[in-house]
C-alpha positions as CSV (number, residue, x, y, z in Angstrom):
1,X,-15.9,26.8,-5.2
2,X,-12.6,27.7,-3.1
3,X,-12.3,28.2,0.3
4,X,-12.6,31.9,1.1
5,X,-16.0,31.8,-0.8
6,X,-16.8,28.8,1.6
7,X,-15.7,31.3,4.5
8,X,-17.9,33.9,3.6
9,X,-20.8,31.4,4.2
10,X,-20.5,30.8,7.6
11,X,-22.8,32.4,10.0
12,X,-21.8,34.7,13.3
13,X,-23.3,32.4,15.5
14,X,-22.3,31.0,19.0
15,X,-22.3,27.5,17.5
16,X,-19.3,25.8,15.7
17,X,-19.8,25.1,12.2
18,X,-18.2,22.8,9.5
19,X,-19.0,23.1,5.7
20,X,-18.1,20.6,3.2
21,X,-18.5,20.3,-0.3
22,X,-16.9,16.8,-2.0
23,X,-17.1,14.9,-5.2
24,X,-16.2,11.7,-5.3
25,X,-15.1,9.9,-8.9
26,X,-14.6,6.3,-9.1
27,X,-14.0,4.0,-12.6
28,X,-13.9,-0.2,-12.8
29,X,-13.1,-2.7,-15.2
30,X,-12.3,-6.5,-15.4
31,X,-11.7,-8.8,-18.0
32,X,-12.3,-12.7,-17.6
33,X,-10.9,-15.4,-19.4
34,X,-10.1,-12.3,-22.0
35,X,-13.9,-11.1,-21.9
36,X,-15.1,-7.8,-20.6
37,X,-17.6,-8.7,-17.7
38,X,-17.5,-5.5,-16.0
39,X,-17.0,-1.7,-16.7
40,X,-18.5,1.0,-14.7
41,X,-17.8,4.8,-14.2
42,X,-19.5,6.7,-11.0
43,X,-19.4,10.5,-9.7
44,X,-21.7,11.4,-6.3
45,X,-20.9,15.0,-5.2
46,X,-22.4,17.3,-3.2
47,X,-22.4,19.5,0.2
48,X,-23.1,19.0,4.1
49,X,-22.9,20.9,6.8
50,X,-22.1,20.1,10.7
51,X,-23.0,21.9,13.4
52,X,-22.3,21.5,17.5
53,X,-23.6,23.5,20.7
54,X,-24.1,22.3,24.3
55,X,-22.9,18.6,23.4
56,X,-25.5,18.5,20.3
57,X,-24.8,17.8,16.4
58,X,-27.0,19.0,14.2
59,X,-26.3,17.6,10.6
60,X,-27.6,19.0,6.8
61,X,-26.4,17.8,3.2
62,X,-27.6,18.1,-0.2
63,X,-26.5,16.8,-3.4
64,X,-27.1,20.1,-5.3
65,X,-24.0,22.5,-4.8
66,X,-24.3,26.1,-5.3
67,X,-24.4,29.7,-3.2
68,X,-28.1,29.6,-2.1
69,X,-28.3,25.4,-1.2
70,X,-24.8,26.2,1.1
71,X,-26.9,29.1,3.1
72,X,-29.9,26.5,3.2
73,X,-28.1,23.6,4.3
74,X,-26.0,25.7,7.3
75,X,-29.5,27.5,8.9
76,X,-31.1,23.6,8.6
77,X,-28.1,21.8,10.9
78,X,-27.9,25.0,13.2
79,X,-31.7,24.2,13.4
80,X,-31.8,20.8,14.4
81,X,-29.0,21.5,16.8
82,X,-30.9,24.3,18.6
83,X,-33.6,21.8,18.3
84,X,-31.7,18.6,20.4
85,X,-30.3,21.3,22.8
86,X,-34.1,21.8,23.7
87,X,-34.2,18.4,24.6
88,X,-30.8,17.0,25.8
89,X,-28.9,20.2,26.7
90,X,-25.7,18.7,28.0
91,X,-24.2,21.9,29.2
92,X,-21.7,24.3,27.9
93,X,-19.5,21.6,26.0
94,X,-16.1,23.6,24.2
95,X,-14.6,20.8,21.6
96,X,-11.0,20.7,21.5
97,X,-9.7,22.7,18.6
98,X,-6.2,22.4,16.4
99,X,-7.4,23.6,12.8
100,X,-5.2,23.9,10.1
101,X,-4.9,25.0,6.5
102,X,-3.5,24.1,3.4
103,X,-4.1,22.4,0.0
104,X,-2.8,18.7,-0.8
105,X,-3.7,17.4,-4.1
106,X,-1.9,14.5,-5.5
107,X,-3.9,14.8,-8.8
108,X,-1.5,14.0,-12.1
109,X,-0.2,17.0,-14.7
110,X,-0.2,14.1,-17.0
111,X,-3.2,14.0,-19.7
112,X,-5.7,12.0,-19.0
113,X,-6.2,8.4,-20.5
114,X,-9.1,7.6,-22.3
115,X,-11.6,4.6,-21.3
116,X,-10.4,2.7,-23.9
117,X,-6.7,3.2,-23.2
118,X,-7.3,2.0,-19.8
119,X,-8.8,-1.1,-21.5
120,X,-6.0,-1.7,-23.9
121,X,-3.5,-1.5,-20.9
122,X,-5.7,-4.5,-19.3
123,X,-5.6,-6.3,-22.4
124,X,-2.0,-6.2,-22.8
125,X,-1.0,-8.0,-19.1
126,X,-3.7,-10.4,-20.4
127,X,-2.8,-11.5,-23.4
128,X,0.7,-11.6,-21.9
129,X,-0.5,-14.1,-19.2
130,X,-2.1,-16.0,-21.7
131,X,0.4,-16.3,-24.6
132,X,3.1,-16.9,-21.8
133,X,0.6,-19.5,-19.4
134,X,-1.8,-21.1,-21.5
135,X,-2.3,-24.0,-18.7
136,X,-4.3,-21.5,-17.1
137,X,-7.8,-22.7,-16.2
138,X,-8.9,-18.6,-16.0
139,X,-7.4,-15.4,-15.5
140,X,-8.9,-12.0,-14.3
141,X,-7.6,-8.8,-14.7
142,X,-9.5,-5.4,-13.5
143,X,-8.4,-2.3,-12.6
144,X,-9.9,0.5,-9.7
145,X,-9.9,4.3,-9.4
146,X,-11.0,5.8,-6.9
147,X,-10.6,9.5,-6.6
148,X,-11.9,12.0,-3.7
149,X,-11.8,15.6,-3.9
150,X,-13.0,18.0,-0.8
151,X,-13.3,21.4,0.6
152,X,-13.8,21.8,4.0
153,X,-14.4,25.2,6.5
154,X,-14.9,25.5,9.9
155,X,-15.5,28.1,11.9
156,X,-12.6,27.3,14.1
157,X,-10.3,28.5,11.5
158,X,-10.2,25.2,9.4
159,X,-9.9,25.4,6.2
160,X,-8.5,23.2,3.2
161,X,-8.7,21.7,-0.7
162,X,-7.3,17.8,-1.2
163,X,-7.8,15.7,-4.3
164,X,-6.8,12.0,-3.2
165,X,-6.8,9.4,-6.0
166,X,-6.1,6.3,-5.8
167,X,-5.4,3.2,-8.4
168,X,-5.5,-0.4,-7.9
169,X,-4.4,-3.2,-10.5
170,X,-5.6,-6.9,-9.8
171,X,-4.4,-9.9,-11.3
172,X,-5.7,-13.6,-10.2
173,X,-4.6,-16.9,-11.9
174,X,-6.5,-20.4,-11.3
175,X,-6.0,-23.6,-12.4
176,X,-7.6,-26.9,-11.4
177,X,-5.3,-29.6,-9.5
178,X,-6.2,-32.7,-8.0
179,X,-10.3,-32.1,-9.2
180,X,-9.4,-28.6,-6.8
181,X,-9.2,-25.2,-7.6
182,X,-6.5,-23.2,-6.7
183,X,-6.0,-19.3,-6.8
184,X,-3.1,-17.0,-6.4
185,X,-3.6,-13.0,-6.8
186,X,-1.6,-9.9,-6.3
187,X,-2.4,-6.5,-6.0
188,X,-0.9,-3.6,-7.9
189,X,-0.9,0.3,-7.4
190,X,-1.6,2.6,-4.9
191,X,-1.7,6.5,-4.5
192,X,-2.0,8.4,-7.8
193,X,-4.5,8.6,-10.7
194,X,-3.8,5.8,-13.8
195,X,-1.7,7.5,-15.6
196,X,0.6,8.9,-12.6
197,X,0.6,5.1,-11.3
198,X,0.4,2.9,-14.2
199,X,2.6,3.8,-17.4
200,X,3.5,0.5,-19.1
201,X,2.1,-2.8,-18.9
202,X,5.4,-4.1,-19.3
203,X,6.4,-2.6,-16.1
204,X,4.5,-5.7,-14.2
205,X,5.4,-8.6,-16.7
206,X,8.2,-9.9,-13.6
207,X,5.6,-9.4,-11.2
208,X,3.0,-11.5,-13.1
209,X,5.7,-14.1,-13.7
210,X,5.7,-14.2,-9.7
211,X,1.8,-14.6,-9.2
212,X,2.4,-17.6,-11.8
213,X,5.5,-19.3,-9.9
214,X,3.4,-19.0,-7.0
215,X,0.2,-20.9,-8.4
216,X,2.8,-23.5,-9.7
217,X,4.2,-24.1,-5.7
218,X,0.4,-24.3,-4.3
219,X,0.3,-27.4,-6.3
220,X,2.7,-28.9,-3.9
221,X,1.7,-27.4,-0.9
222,X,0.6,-29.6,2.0
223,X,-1.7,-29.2,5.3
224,X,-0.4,-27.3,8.0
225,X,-0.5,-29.1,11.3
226,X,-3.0,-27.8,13.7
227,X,-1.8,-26.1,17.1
228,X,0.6,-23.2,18.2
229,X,4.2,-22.6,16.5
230,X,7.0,-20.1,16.1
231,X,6.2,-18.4,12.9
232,X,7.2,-15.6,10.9
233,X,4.5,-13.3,10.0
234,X,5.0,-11.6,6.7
235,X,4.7,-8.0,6.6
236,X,1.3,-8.0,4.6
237,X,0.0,-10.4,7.9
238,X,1.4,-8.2,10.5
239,X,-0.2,-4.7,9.0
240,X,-3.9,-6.3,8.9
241,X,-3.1,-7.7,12.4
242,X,-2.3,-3.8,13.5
243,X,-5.2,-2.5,11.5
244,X,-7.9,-5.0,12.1
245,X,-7.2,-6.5,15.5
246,X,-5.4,-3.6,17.5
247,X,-5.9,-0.4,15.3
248,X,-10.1,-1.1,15.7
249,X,-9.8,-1.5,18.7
250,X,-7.9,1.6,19.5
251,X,-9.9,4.0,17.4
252,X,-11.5,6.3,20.5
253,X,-15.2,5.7,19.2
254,X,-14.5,2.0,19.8
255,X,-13.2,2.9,23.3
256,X,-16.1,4.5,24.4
257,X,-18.2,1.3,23.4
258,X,-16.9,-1.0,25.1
259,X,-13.2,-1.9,23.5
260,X,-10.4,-3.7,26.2
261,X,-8.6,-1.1,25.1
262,X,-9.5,1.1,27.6
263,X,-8.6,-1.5,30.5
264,X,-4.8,-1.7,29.1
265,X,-4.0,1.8,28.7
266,X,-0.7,2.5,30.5
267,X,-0.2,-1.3,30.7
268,X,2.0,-3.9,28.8
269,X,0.2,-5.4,26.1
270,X,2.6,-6.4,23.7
271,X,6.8,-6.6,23.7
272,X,9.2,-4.5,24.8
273,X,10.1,-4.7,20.9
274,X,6.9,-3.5,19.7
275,X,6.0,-0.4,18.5
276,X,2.6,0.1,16.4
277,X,1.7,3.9,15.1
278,X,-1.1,5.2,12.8
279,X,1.3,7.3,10.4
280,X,-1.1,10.8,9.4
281,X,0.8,11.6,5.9
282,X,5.0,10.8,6.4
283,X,6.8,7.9,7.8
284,X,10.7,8.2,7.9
285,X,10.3,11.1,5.4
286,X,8.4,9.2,2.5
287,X,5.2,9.4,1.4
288,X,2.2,7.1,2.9
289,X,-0.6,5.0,0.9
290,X,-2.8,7.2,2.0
291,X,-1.4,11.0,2.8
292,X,-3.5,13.0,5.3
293,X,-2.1,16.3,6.1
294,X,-6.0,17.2,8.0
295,X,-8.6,15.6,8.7
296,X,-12.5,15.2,7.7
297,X,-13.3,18.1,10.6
298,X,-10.4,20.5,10.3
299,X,-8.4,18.8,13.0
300,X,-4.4,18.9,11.6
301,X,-3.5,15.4,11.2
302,X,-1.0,13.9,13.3
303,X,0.8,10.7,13.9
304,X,-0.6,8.6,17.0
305,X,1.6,6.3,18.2
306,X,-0.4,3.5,19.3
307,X,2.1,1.0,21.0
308,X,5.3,2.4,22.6
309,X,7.7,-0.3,23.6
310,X,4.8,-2.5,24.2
311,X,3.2,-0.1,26.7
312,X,-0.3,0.9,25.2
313,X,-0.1,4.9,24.8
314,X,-2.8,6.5,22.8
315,X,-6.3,6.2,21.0
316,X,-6.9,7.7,17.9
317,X,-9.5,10.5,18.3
318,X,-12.1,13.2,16.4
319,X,-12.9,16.1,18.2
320,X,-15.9,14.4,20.4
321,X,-14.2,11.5,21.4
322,X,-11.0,13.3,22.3
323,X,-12.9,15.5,24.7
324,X,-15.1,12.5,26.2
325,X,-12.0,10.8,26.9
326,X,-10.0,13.8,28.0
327,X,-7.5,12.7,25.1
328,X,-5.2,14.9,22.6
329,X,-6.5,15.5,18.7
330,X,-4.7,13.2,16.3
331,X,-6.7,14.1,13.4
332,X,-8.6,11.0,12.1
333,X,-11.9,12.0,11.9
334,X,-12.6,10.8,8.3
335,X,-15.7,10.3,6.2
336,X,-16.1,8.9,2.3
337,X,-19.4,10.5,1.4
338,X,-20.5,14.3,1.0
339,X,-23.2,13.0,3.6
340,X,-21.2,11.0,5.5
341,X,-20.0,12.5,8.9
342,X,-17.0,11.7,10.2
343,X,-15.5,8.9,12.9
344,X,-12.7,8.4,14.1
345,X,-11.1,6.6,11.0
346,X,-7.4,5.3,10.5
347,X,-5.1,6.4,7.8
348,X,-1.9,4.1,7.6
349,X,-1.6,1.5,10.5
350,X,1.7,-0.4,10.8
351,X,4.5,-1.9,13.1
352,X,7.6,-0.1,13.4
353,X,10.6,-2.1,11.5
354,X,12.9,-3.0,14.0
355,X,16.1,-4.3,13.2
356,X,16.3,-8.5,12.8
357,X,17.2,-9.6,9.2
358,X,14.1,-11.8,8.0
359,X,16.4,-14.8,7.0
360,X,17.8,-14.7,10.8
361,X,14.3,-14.6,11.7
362,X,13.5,-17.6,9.6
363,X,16.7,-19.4,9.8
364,X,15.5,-19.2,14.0
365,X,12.9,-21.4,13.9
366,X,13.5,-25.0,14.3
367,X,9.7,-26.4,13.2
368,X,7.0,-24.0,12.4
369,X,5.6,-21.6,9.4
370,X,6.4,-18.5,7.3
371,X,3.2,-16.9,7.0
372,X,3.1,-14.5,3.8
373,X,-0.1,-14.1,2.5
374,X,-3.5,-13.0,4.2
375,X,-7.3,-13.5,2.7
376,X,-10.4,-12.8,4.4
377,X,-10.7,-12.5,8.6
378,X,-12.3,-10.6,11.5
379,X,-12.0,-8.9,14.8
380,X,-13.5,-8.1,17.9
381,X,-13.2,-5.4,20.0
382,X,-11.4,-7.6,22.5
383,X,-8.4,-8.2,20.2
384,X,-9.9,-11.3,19.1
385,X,-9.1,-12.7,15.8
386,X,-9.0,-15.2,12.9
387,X,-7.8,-14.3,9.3
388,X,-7.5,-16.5,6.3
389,X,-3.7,-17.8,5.2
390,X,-3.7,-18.1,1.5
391,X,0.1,-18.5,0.9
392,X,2.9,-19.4,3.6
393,X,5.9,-21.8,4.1
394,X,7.1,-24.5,6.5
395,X,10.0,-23.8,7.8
396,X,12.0,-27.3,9.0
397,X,15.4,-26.7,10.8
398,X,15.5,-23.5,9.6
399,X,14.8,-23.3,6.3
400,X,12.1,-22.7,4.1
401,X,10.1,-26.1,3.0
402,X,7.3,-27.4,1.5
403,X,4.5,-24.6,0.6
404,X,1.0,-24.6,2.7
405,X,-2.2,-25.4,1.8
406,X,-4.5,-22.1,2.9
407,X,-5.6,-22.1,6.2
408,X,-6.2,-20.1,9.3
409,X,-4.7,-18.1,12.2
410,X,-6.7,-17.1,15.0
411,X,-6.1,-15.9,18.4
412,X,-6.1,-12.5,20.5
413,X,-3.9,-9.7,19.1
414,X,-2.8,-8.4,22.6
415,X,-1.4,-11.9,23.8
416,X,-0.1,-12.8,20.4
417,X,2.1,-9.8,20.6
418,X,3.4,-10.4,23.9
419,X,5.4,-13.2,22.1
420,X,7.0,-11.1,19.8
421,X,10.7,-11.7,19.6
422,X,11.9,-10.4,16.4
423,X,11.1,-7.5,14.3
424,X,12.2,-7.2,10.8
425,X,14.0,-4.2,9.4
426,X,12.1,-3.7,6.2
427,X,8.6,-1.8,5.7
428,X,6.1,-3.6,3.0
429,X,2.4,-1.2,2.5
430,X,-0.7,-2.8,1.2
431,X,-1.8,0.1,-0.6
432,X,-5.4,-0.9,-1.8
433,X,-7.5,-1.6,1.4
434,X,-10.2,-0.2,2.1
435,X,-11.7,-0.5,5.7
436,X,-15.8,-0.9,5.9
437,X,-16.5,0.2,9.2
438,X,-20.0,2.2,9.0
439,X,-18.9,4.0,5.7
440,X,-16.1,2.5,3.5
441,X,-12.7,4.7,3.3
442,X,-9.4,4.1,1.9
443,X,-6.7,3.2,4.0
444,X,-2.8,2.2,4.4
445,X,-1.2,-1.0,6.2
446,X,1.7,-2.4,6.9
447,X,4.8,-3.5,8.6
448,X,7.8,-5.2,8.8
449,X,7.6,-8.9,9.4
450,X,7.7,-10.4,13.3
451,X,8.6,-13.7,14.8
452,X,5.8,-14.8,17.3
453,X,3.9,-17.6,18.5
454,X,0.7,-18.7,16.6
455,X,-2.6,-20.6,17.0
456,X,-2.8,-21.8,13.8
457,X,-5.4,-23.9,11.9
458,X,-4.4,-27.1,9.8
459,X,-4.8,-30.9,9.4
């Protein structure tokens, strides 16, 4: 169903409307050890409809999609709205409005790949890994599709199609050392169905020779030493630091709960060198991980830049939380379900290369760590943080030494970028995250790399 019949649906009505109809597609597979343990294919679609008067939502979905169920689900969230106004009327409440149009689908003209080609592209990197590594105690190779297509109207003068797929390769190596396990994975893919992002296996035999060389250094890695150093942040490090430490805590919802965030605004939180922005579709005229043109209410999407010179600037906002907080629309109101409404969500989160060369950066540091590789962490709405270290570097009079043993980094986000000194002039995204707060959604991170201080965990 396109958009203009979508239009003709909406009521005449002194409440503002939103209608949505979405279909999510996703597909999974993984081979262990050369076994298949998991294959799975899912589709959920279906319609919901917002509605807002006098500072009231009123919210209706259903999973069946066609003329009638639309003209059902509208007159149901116009009635629970009229029904809240009758008892928490909050006045005559206008949201802020920038709609926009347009269609942005990044589906493939390419023909579509069968299950079982999929399959036999898995089976190829792993009987490459395998022939080439036998030493290997196990191997896992899956793959990830995950593909979202919406239409949305408003009554605001919204309206828009999008089809955003994306796919994800995984490859992870163990082998047993010392009576100890030890892992190293990487992460393929990005924006694009299979057969737009994956062509050849071939293509990633190089890259898999790197996940190997890798595993083969962690067998020589040694404890970090336990306190605070000059490090070097890789660029994967310093784009979940921006997401998960500053970008949370910058998203407007998580203002108006209680984030720091609103304490700093105007000040210094970081250096002068710093610059952190949440990038809506473009960033120096390429392409994001994850391209949004406008947003989950209408709302056309627009970069916020976060961190200006290390001055804290702006939050990101949705219509509600940009007039509660008196702030401009940036367009990242985003959901991942047809009956998910949407929060303020970001899309790609990163520092702003600046212009330090990483071997100068490296080659600055007398005694401390080159931090490359990040696992699991966390993050409070104070800045607050520890993440997981799973592959890094000491660096000893300059150079790059002896490789670490995982650990940990941990500290608050807003003081560790106060001691920001250098910023690298290369942009690295992770292009597979996905960010689980309330309702899962795809998302882009990154950065360039930085030279800071850092509390960091070891022996």
């Amino acid at each position: 169903m396109n958009t203009k019949q979508l239009k003709d649906l909406l009521p005449d009505n002194n409440n503002y409307i939103e209608l949505k109809v979405q279909n999510n597609k996703s597909q999974s597979m993984a081979y262990l050890n050369g076994s298949l343990v998991h294959n799975d294919a899912s589709s959920s679609s279906g319609l919901m409809a917002r509605s807002f008067r006098n500072g009231m939502w009123g919210v209706a979905s259903s999973p069946t999609v066609n003329k009638e169920k639309m003209k059902q689900v509208i007159k149901k969230a116009t009635a629970n709205t009229d029904y809240l106004v009758t008892k928490m009327d909050k006045g005559n409440v206008t949201l802020p409005s920038n709609p926009a149009q347009g269609d942005y689908c990044f589906s493939s003209d390419k023909p579509k790949l069968s299950t079982k080609a999929k399959a036999d592209f898995i089976q190829e990197i792993d009987n490459y890994i395998i022939k080439k590594y036998s030493d290997l105690d196990s191997r896992y190779v899956s793959f990830t599709n995950l593909e979202m297509e919406k239409s949305l109207v408003t009554n605001d003068g919204a309206e828009f199609n999008t089809v955003l797929p994306r796919s994800v390769l995984v490859v992870m190596m163990t082998t047993v050392h010392n009576n100890e396990p030890i892992q190293n994975m990487e992460i393929f893919g990005g924006l694009g169905q299979f057969e737009e992002v994956f062509s050849d296996p071939k293509d990633y035999f190089n890259d898999i020779d790197k996940v190997y060389g890798r595993l083969m250094e962690k067998k020589k890695a040694v404890f970090a030493k336990a306190g605070t150093f000059d490090c070097v942040l890789g660029p994967k490090l310093a784009g979940i630091l921006a997401h998960e430490a500053i970008g949370h805590t910058t998203e407007a919802d998580i203002v108006l709960n209680g984030s720091i965030a609103i304490d700093y605004l105007g000040k210094q939180v970081a250096s002068p060198l710093i610059n952190l922005l949440d990038a809506a579709h473009h960033y120096q005229d390429k392409l994001c991980p994850i391209p949004i043109f406008i947003d989950d209410e209408g709302t056309k999407a627009e970069d916020c830049l976060i961190i200006e010179k290390g001055i804290l600037k702006n939050f990101m906002t949705s219509k509600e939380t940009a007039h509660k907080l008196g702030k401009k629309l940036t367009g990242n109101g985003r959901s991942y379900a047809f009956s998910d409404e949407p929060i303020v969500r970001m899309r790609n989160t990163m520092i702003v290369p600046g212009n330090d060369k990483l071997q100068d950066m490296i080659s600055s540091i007398e005694n401390g760590y080159y931090l490359i590789e990040h696992g699991n962490g966390q993050a409070d709405y104070t800045s607050e943080f520890m993440f997981g270290v799973t592959f890094g570097y000491e660096i000893k009079n300059g150079k790059i030494a002896d490789p670490l043993k995982e650990t940990t980094i941990s500290g608050v986000a807003f003081e560790l970028l106060k001691t920001v000194s250098k910023v690298s002039d290369d942009l690295v995204w992770i292009s597979a995250g996905m960010c689980g707060k309330k309702q899962p959604i795809p998302v882009g991170m990154g950065g360039p790399a930085i030279k800071c201080k850092v509390n960091i965990g070891g022996k």
